[in-house]
C-alpha positions in Angstrom: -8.1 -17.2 13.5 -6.3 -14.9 10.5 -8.6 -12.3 8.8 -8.7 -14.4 5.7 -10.2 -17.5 7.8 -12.5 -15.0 9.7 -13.8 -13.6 6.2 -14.4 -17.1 5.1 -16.1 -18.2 8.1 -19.2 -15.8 7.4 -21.9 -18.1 7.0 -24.2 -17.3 4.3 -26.9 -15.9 6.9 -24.4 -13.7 8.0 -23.5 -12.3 4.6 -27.5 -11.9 4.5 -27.5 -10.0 7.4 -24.7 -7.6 6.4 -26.0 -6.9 3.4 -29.2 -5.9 5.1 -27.6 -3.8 7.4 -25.7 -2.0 4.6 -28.5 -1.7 2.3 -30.2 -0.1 5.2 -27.8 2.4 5.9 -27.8 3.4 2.1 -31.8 3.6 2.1 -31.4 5.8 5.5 -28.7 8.2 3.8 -31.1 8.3 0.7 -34.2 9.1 2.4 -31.9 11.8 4.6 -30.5 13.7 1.4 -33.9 13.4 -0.3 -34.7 16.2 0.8 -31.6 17.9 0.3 -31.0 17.3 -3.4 -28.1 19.7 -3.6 -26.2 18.4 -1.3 -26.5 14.6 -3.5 -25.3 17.0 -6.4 -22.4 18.1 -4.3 -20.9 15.0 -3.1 -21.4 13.8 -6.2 -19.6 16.6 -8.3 -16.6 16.3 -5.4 -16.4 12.6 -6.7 -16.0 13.2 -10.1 -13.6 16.3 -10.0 -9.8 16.2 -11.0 -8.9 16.9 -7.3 -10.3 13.7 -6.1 -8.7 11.5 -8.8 -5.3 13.0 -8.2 -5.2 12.7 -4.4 -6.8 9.0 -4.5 -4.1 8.2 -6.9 -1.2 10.1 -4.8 -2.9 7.9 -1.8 -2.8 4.5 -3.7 1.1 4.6 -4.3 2.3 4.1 -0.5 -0.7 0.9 0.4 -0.3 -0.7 -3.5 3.4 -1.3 -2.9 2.9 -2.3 0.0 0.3 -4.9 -0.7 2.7 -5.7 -3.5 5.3 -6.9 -1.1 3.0 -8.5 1.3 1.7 -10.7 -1.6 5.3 -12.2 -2.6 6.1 -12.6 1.4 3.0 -14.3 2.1 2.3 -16.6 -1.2 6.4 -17.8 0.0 4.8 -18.8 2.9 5.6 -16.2 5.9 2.7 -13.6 7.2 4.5 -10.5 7.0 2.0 -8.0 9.2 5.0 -5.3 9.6 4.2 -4.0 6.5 3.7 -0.8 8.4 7.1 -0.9 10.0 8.4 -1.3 7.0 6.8 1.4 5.8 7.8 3.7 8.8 11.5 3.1 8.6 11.6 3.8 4.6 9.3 6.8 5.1 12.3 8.0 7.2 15.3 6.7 5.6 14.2 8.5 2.0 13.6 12.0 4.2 17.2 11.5 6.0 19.0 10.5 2.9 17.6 12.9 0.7 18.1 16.0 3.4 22.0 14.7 2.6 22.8 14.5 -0.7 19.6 17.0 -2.4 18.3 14.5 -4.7 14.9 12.4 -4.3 16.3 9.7 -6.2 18.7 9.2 -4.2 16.4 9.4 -1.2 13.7 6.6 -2.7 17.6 4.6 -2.7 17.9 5.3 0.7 14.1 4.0 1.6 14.5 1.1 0.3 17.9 0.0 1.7 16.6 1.0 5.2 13.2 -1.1 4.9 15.4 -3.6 3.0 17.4 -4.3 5.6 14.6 -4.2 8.4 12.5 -6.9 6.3 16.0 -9.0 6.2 16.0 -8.9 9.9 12.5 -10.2 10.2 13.5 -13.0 7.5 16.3 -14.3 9.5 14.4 -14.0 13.3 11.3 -16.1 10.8 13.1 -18.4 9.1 16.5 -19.4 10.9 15.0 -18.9 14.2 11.8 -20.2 13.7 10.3 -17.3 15.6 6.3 -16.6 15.7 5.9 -14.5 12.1 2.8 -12.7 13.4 4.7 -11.5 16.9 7.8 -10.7 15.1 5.9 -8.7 12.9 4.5 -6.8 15.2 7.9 -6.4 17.0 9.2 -4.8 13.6 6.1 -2.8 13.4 6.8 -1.8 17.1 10.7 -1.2 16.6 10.1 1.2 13.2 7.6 3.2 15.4 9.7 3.9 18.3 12.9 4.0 15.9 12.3 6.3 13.4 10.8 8.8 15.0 13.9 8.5 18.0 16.0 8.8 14.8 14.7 11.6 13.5 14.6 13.6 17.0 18.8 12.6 17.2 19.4 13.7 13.8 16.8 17.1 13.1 15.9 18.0 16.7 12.3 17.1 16.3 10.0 14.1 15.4 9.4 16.2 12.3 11.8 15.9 9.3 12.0 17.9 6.3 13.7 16.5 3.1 14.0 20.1 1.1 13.0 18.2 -2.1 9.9 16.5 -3.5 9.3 14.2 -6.5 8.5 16.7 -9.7 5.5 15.8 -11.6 6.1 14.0 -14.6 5.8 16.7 -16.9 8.5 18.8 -15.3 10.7 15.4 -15.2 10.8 14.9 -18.4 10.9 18.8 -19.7 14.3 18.4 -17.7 14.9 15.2 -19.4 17.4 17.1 -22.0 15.8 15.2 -25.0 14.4 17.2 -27.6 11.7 15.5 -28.7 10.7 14.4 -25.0 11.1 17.8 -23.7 9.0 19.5 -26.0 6.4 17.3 -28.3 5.8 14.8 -25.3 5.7 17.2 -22.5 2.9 19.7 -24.9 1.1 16.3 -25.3 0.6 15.7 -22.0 -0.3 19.1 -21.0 -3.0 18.6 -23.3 -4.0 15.5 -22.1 -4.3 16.7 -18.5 -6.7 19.5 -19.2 -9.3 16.6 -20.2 -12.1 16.4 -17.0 -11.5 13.9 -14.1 -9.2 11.7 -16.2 -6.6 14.6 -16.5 -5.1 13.6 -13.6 -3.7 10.7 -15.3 -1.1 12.8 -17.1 0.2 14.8 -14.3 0.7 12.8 -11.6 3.8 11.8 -9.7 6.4 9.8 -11.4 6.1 7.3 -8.4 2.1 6.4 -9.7 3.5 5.8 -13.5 5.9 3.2 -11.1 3.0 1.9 -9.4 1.1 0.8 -12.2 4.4 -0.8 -13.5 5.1 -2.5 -10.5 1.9 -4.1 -10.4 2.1 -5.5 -14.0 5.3 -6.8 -12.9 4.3 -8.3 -10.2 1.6 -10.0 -11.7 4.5 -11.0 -14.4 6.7 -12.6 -12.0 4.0 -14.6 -9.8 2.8 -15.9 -12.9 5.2 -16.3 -15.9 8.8 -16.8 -14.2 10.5 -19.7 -12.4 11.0 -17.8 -9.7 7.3 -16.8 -9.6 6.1 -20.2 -9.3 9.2 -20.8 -6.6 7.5 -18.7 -4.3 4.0 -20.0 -4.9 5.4 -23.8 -4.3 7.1 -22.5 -0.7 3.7 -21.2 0.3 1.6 -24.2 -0.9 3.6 -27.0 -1.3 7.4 -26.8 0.3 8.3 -30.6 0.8 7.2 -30.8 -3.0 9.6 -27.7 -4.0 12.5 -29.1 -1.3 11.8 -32.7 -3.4 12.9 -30.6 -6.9 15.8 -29.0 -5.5 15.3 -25.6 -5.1 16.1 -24.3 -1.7 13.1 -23.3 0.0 14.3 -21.1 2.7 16.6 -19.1 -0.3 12.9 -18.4 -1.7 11.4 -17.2 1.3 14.2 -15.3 1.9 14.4 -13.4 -1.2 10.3 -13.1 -1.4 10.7 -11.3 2.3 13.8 -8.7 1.1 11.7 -8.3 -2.2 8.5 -7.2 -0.1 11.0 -5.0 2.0 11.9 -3.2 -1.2 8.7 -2.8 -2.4 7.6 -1.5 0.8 10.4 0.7 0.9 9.4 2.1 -2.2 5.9 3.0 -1.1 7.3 5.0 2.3 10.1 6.9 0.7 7.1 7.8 -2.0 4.8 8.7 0.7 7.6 10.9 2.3 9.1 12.0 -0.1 5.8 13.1 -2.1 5.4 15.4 0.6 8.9 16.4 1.3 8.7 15.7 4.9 8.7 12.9 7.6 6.1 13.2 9.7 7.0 11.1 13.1 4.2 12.1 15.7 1.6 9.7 17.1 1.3 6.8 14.6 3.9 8.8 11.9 2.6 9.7 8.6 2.3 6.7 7.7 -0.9 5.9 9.6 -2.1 2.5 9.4 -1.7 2.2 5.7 0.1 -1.2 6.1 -2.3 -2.5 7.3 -4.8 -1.3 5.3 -2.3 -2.7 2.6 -2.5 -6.5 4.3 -6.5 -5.8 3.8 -6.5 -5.3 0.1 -4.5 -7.8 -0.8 -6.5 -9.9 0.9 -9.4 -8.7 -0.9 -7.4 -9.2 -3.9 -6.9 -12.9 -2.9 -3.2 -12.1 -3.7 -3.9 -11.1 -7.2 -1.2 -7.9 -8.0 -4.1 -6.5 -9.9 -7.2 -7.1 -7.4 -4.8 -5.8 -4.8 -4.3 -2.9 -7.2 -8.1 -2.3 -7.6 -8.9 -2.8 -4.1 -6.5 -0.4 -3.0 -7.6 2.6 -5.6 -11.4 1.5 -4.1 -9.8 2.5 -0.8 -7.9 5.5 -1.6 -10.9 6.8 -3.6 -13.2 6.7 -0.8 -9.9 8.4 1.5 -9.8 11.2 -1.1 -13.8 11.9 -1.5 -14.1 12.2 2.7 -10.9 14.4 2.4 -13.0 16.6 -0.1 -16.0 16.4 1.9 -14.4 17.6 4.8 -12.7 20.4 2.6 -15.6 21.7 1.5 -17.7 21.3 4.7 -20.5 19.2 2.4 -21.9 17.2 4.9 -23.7 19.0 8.3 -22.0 15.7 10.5 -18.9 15.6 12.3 -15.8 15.4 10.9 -14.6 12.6 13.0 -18.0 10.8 11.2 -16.5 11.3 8.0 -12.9 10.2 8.3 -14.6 6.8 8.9 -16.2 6.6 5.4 -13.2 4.6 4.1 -12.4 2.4 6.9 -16.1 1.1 7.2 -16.7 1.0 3.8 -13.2 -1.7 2.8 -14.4 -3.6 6.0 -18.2 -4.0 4.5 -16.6 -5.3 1.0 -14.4 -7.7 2.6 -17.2 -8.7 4.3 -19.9 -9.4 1.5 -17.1 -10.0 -1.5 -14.0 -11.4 0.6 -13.0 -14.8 -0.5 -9.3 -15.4 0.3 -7.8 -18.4 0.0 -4.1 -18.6 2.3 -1.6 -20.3 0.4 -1.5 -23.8 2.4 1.7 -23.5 4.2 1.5 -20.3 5.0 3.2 -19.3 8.8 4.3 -22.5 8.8 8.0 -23.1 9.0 10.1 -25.6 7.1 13.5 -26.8 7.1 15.0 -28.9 4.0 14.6 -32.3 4.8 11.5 -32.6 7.3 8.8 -35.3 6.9 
């Protein structure tokens, strides 16, 4: 059974139970910090400072474009779970490219070609060959983990990579921008604008969360206001019907997979290159966020913007138990705390989840079938 069908099976005295357990735990950490009121006043200063706003929005950019791509691959009709491998070989390919030629632009290029081309592979293996989508997924998620980091040991000597460059915020961009008026009235606007509490982090963030937030407008564009939007949402619900008005449906699915492989490969050169370094141990840098990616979108229900929200709830919650740990708030272990994000997503999808798959979705279909 998928996660969406799981989430959906919860009966409604399951829900009840769950909600029990988590109002519970809230009433236990309430009556535990009850007594220890400056501690409440800590966590909840950490929440509300710059800091926290900027990382969770630095964390959101890699997970919402992947979720981004997931949505168009899965609404065509194929379950792409190697949205982390995707991820992976990007995160690698914008390090590599950009230790080349000395510009991050060219780098987030090279991200996207490399996971452009993996997602291509797991198009053709999918659709011409009919293979499982769930195992090939995994086998992409499997080959980008044992690739990249292989790659990066062949081409730097280590698992670690460094690019030697990192996206500028956006007010240096555009003070480099070479246009008057942007250079100097915009770029004193913004510095203004970013010394306002919390929300300051808005105006000096990466140029890859300005992208983000784009993206997911666009997105939500496409799905809904284009031909080729509705294309892709026919493949995934109703293919014989979309084969029946002559539009190829295995050209859709194919360009709905290589779309989510560029907007995957966006998000992994971004979380690279963000950092300037590719980060290959263990499960790389990248970390799971794929499939924490598959999760809000699923929260979503394949909504660009509920997949946007669900992914800043995430992030959010990822920043705060960074901050925590930071600033040694909490007298529990650390390993404790890194779970706060984790457990929390699964409780919402939980008690809120109601995903709907799109009807053919993981099914295969060739033009003419019955």
């Amino acid at each position: 059974m998928s996660v969406a069908g799981a989430v959906d099976g919860l009966g409604t005295r399951a829900r009840i139970a769950a909600a029990t357990v988590v109002v519970a735990a809230l009433a236990a950490v309430g009556i535990a910090l009850a007594g220890h009121a400056d501690v409440l006043v800590a966590v909840i200063a950490l929440l509300f400072q710059k800091s926290t706003l900027a990382a969770a929005l630095r964390l959101s950019v890699p997970i919402a474009f992947a979720a981004l791509g997931g949505i168009f691959a899965e609404k065509s009709g194929v379950i792409n779970i190697g949205l982390e491998g995707l991820l992976i070989v990007s995160a690698f390919g914008g390090v590599y490219v950009t230790s080349i030629t000395g510009s991050v632009w060219l780098g987030l290029l090279g991200g996207v070609i490399a996971s452009s081309l993996l997602a291509l592979l797991f198009a053709i293996v999918c659709i011409e060959f009919r293979a499982d989508q769930i195992i090939a997924g995994l086998a992409i998620w499997l080959i980008a983990l044992g690739l990249a980091p292989f790659a990066s040991t062949v081409v730097f000597g280590s698992t670690n990579a460094s690019a030697g460059a990192t996206f500028p915020a956006i007010d240096r961009l555009l003070a480099n921008s070479g246009v008057p008026v942007v250079s100097t009235t915009v770029v004193a606007g913004l510095e203004a604008l970013a010394g306002i509490p919390f929300l300051g982090a808005l105006f000096e963030a990466s140029p890859m969360v300005y992208l983000m937030f784009v993206a997911v407008a666009a997105s939500w564009w496409t799905l809904n206001r284009t031909s080729f939007g509705r294309w892709v949402r026919a493949s995934g619900e109703n293919p014989r019907a979309l084969d029946t008005a002559g539009v190829d449906v295995s050209r859709v699915r194919y360009a709905a997979v290589v779309l989510s492989g560029v907007l995957a490969g966006v998000g992994g050169a971004a979380l690279s290159l963000s950092l300037g370094q590719f980060v290959g141990n263990g499960p790389t840098m990248v970390n799971g966020k794929g499939f924490i990616a598959i999760v809000t979108y699923l929260l979503g229900n394949y909504n660009p913007i509920g997949a946007m929200l669900s992914t800043l709830l995430f992030a959010g919650l990822d920043a705060l138990q960074l901050s925590l740990q930071g600033q040694n708030v909490l007298a529990i272990p650390r390993p404790l705390v890194r779970t706060i994000p984790y457990v929390s997503v699964i409780v919402v999808l939980a008690l809120f989840g109601r995903t709907r798959l799109p009807e053919a979705a993981g099914e295969h279909y060739e033009s003419g079938e019955e």
